[in-house]
BALOBA-1460 file (C-alpha; in Angstrom, 3 decimals):
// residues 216
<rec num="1" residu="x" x="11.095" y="-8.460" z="-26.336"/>
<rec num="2" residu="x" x="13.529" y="-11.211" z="-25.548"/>
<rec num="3" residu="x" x="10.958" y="-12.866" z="-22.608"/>
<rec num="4" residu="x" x="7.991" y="-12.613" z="-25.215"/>
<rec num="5" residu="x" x="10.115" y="-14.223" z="-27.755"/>
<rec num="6" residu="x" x="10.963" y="-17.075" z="-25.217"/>
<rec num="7" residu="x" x="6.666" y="-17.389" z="-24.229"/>
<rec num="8" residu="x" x="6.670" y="-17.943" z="-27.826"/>
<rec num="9" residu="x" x="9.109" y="-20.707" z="-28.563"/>
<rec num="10" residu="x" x="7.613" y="-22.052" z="-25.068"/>
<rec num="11" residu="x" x="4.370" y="-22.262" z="-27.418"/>
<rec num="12" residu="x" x="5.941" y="-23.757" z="-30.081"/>
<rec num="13" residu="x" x="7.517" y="-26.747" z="-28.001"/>
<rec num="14" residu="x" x="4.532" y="-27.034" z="-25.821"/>
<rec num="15" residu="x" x="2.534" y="-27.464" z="-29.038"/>
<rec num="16" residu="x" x="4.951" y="-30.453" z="-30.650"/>
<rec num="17" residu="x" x="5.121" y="-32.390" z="-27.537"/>
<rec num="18" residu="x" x="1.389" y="-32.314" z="-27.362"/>
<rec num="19" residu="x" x="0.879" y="-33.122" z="-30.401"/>
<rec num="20" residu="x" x="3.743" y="-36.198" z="-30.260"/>
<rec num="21" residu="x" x="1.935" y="-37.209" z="-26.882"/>
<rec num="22" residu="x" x="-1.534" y="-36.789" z="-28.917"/>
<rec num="23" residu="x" x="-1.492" y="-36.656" z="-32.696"/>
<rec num="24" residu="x" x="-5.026" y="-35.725" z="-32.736"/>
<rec num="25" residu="x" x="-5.408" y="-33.722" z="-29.725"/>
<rec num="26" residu="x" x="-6.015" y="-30.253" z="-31.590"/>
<rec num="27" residu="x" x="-8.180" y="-31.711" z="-33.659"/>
<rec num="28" residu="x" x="-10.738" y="-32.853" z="-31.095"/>
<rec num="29" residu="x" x="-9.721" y="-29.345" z="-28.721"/>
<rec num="30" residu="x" x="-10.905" y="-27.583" z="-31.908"/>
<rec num="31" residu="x" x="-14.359" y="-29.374" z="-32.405"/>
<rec num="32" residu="x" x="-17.316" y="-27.399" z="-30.116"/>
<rec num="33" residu="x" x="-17.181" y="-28.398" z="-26.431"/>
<rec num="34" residu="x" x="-19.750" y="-28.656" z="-24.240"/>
<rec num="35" residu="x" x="-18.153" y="-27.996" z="-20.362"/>
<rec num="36" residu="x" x="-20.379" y="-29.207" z="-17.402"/>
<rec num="37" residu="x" x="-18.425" y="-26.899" z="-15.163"/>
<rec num="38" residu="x" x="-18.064" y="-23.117" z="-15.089"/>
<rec num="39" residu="x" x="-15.539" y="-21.910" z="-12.681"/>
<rec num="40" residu="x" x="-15.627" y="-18.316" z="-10.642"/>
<rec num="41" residu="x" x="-12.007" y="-18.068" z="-9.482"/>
<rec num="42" residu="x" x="-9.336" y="-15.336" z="-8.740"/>
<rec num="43" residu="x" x="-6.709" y="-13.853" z="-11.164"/>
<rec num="44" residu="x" x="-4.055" y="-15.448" z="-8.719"/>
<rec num="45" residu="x" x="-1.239" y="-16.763" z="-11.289"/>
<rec num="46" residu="x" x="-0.612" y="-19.728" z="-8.717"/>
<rec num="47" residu="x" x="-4.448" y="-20.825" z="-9.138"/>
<rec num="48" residu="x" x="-4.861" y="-22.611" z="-12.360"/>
<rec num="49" residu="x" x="-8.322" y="-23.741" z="-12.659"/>
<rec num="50" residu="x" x="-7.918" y="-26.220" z="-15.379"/>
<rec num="51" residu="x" x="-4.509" y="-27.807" z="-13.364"/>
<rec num="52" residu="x" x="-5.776" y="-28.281" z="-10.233"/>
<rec num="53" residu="x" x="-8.663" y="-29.866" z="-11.124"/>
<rec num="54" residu="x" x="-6.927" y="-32.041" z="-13.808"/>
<rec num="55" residu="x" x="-9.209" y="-31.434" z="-16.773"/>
<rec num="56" residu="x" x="-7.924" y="-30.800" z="-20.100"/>
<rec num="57" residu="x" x="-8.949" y="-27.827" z="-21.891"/>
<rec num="58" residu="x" x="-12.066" y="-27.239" z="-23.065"/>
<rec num="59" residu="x" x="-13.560" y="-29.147" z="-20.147"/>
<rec num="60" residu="x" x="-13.756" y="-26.040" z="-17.491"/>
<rec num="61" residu="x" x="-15.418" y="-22.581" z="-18.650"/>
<rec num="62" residu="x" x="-13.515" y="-20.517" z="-16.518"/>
<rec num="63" residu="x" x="-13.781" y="-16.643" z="-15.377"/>
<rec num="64" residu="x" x="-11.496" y="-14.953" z="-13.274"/>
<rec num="65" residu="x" x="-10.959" y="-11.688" z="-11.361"/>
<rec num="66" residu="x" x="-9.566" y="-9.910" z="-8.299"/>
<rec num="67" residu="x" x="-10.554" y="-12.197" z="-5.449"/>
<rec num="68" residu="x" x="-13.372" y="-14.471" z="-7.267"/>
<rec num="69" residu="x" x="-16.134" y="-11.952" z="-6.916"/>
<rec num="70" residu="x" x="-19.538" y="-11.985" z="-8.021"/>
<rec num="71" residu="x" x="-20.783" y="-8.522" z="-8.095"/>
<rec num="72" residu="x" x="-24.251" y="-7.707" z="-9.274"/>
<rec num="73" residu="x" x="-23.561" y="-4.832" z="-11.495"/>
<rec num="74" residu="x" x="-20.229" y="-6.536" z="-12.887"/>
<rec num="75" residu="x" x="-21.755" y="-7.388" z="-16.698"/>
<rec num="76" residu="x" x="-18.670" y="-8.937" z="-17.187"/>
<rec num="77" residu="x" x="-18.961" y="-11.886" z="-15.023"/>
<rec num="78" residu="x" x="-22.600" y="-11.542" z="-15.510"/>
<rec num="79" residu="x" x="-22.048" y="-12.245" z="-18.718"/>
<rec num="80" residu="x" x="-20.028" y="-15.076" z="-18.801"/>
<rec num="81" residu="x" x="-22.467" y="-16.803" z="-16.060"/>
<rec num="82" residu="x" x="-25.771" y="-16.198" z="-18.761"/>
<rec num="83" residu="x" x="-23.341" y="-17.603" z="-21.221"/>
<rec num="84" residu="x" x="-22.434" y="-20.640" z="-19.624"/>
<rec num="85" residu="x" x="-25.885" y="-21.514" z="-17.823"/>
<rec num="86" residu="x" x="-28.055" y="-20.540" z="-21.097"/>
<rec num="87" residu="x" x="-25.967" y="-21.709" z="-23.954"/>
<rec num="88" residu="x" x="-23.278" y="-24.182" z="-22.759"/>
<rec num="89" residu="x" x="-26.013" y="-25.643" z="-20.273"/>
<rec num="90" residu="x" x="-23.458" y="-26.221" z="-17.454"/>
<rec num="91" residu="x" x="-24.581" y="-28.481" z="-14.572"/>
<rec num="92" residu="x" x="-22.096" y="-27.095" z="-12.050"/>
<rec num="93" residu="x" x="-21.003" y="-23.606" z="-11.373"/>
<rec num="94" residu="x" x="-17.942" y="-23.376" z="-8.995"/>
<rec num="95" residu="x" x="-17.074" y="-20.102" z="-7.262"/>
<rec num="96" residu="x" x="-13.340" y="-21.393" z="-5.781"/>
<rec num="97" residu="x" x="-11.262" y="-18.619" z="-3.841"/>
<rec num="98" residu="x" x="-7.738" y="-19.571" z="-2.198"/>
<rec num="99" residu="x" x="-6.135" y="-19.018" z="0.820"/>
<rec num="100" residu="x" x="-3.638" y="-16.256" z="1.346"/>
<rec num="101" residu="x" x="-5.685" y="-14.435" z="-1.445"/>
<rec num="102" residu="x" x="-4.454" y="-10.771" z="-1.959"/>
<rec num="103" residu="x" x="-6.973" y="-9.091" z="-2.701"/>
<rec num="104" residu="x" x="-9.281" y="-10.451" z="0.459"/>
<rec num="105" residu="x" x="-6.016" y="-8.991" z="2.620"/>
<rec num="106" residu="x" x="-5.586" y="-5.751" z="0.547"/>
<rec num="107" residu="x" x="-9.172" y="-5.258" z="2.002"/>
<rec num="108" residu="x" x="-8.577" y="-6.382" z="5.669"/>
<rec num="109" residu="x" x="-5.906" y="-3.539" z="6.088"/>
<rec num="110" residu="x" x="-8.348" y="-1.031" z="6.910"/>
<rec num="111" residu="x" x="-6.100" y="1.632" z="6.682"/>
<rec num="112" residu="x" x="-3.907" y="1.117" z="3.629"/>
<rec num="113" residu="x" x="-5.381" y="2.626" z="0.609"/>
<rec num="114" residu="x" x="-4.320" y="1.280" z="-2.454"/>
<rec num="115" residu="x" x="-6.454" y="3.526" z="-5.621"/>
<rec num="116" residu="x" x="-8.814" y="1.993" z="-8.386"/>
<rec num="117" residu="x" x="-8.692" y="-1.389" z="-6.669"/>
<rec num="118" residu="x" x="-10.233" y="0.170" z="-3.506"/>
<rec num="119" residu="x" x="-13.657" y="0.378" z="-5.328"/>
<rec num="120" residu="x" x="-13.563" y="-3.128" z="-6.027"/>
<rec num="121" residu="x" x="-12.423" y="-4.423" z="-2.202"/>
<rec num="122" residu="x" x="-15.716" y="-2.240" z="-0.928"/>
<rec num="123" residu="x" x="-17.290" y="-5.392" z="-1.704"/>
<rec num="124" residu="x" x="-15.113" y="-7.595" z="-0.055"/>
<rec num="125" residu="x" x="-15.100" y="-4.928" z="3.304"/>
<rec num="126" residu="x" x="-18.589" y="-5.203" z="3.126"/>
<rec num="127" residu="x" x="-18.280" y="-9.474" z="3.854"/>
<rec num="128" residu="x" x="-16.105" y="-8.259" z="6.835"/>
<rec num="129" residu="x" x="-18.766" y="-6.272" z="7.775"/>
<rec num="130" residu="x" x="-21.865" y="-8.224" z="7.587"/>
<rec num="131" residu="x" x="-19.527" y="-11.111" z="9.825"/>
<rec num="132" residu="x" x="-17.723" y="-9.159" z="12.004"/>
<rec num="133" residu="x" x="-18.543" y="-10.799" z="14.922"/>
<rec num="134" residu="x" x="-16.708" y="-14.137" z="13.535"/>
<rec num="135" residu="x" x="-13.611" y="-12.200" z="14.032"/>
<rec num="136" residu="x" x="-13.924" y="-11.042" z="17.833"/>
<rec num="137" residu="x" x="-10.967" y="-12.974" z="20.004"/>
<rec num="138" residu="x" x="-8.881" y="-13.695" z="16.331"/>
<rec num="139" residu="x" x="-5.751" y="-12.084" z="16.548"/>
<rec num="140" residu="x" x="-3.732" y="-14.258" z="14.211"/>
<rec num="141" residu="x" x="-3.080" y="-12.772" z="11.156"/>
<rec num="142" residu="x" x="-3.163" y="-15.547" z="9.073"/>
<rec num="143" residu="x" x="-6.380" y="-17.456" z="11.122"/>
<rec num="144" residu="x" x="-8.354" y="-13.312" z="10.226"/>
<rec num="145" residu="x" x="-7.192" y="-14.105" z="6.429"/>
<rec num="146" residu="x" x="-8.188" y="-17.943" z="6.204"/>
<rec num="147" residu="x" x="-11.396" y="-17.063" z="8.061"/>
<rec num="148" residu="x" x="-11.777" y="-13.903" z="5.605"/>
<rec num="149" residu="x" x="-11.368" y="-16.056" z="2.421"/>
<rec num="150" residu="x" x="-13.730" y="-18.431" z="3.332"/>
<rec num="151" residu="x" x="-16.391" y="-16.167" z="3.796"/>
<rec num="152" residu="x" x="-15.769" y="-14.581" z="1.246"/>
<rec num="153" residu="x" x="-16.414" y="-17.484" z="-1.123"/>
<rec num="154" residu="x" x="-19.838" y="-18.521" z="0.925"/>
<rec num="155" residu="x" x="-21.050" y="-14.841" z="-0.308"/>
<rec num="156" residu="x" x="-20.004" y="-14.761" z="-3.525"/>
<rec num="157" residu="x" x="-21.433" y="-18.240" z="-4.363"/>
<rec num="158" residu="x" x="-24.375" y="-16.737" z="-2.758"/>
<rec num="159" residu="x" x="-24.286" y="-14.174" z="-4.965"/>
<rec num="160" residu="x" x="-24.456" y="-16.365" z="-7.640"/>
<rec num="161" residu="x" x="-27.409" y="-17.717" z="-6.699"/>
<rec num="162" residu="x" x="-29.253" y="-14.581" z="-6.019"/>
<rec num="163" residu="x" x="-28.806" y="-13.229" z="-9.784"/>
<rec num="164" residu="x" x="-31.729" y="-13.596" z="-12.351"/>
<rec num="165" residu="x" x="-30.014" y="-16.298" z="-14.323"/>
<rec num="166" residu="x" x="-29.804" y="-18.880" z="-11.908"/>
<rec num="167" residu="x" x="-33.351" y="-17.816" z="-10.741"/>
<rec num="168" residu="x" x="-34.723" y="-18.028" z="-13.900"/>
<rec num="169" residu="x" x="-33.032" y="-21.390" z="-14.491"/>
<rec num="170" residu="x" x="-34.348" y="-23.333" z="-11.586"/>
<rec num="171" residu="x" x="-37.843" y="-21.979" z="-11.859"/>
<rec num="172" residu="x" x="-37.941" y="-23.527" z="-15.588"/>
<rec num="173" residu="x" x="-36.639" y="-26.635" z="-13.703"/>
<rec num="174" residu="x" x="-33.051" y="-26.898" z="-15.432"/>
<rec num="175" residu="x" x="-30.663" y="-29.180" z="-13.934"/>
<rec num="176" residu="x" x="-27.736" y="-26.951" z="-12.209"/>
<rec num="177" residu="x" x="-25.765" y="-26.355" z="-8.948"/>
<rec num="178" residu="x" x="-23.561" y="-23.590" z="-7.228"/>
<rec num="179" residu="x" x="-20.635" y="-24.812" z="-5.146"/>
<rec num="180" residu="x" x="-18.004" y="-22.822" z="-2.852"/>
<rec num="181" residu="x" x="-14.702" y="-24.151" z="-2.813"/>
<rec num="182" residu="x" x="-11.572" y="-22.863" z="-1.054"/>
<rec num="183" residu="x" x="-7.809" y="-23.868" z="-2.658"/>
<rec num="184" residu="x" x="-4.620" y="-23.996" z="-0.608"/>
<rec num="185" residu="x" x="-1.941" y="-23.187" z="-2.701"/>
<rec num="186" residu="x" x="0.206" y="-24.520" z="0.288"/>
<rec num="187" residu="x" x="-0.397" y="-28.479" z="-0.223"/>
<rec num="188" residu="x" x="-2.712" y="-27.906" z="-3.879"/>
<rec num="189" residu="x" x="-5.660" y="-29.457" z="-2.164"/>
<rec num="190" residu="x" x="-9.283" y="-28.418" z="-2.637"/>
<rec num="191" residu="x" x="-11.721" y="-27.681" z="0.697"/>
<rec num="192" residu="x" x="-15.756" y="-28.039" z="0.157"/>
<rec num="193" residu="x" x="-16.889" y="-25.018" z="2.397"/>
<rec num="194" residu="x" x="-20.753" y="-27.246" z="2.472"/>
<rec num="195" residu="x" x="-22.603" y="-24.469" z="0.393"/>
<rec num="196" residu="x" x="-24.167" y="-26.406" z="-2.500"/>
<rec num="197" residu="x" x="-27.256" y="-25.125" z="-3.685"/>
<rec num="198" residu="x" x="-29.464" y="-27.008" z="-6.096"/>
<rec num="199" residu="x" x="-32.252" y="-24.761" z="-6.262"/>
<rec num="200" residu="x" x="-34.095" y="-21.964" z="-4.457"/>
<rec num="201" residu="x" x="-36.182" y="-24.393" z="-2.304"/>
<rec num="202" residu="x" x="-32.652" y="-24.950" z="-0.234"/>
<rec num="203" residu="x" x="-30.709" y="-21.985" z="-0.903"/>
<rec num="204" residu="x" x="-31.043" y="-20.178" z="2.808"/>
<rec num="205" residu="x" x="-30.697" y="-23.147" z="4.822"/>
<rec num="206" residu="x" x="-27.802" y="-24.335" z="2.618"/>
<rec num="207" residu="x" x="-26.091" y="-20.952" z="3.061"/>
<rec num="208" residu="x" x="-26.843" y="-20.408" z="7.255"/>
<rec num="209" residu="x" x="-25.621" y="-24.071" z="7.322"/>
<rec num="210" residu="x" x="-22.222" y="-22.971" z="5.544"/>
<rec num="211" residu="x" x="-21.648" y="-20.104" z="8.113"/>
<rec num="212" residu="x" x="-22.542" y="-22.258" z="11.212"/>
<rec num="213" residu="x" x="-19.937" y="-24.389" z="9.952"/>
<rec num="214" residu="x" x="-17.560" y="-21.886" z="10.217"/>
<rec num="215" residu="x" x="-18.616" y="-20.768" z="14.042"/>
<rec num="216" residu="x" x="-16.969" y="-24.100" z="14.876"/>
């Protein structure tokens, strides 16, 4: 009870020196928003969406889970992508995974089972699979796990773009893209992995042009 108590008076003293920064910052945070961006990113504590793209709150819509996955049956994130594209009107949806991401390694070790979870990493075994052949002559550890997330964000923000919302979207001609970004929690920067799809017209090329780049 004594660390809850200290979140707490965190809030507290967070909220005054806001407010003495920004008299009328609640005020305006309060009043309905209208985010351009809606960000796909992983539960990672170390990955603040709004932080390390420096926008206040209330600028980002932002969903997260176990290694930034877009799953076709999750209604969750589902959901929150209808919500964002259909009501908020986003113009930018932004699946960003990070290196060193635990759950893309929890599903690289093959033979370490580790319960519930393991439903959820299928998906992420099943990237492996599809691109096994980008692995053959890796044996560092940590080049498998860089290459791993990366690919791992090209098919989730591919998954984005296969679901009915954003199909439905661009055939009635609304303005909105799908990025895949990668974070590096070592130096905090941002890497564009080059998939940014604007529409269905350029969705395959945009994506086989996002793997070739990582045959390089």
């Amino acid at each position: 009870m004594h660390r809850l108590k200290l979140l707490q008076q965190n809030n507290r003293t967070w909220a005054a020196r806001v407010t003495a920064e920004d008299p009328d910052f609640f005020n305006r945070l309060a009043e309905k928003r209208s985010p351009e961006y809606l960000w796909i990113g992983c539960s990672d504590s170390r990955v603040p969406a709004n932080e390390v793209v420096d926008l206040l709150p209330g600028e980002l819509f932002v969903h997260r889970n176990v290694a930034n996955m877009v799953i076709h049956t999750d209604l969750n994130c589902l959901t929150v992508v209808q919500y964002a594209v259909e009501v908020l009107k986003v113009k930018h949806i932004i699946v960003c995974g990070h290196y060193g991401c635990g759950g893309v390694n929890a599903a690289l070790q093959s033979n370490s089972r580790k319960g519930l979870i393991e439903n959820w990493l299928c998906h992420i075994k099943d990237v492996y699979w599809k691109h096994e052949s980008l692995f053959a002559g890796i044996e560092d550890e940590k080049k498998r796990s860089n290459l791993m997330c990366e690919l791992n964000v090209i098919e989730q923000t591919a998954n984005i773009c296969r679901t009915t919302v954003l199909g439905d979207a661009w055939e009635r001609n609304q303005e909105i893209a799908v990025h895949g970004w990668i974070y590096d929690i070592h130096d905090g920067l941002i890497r564009d992995l080059n998939i940014n799809v604007a529409g269905d017209d350029n969705f395959q090329d945009v994506y086989r042009q996002a793997l070739n780049a990582l045959r390089k």
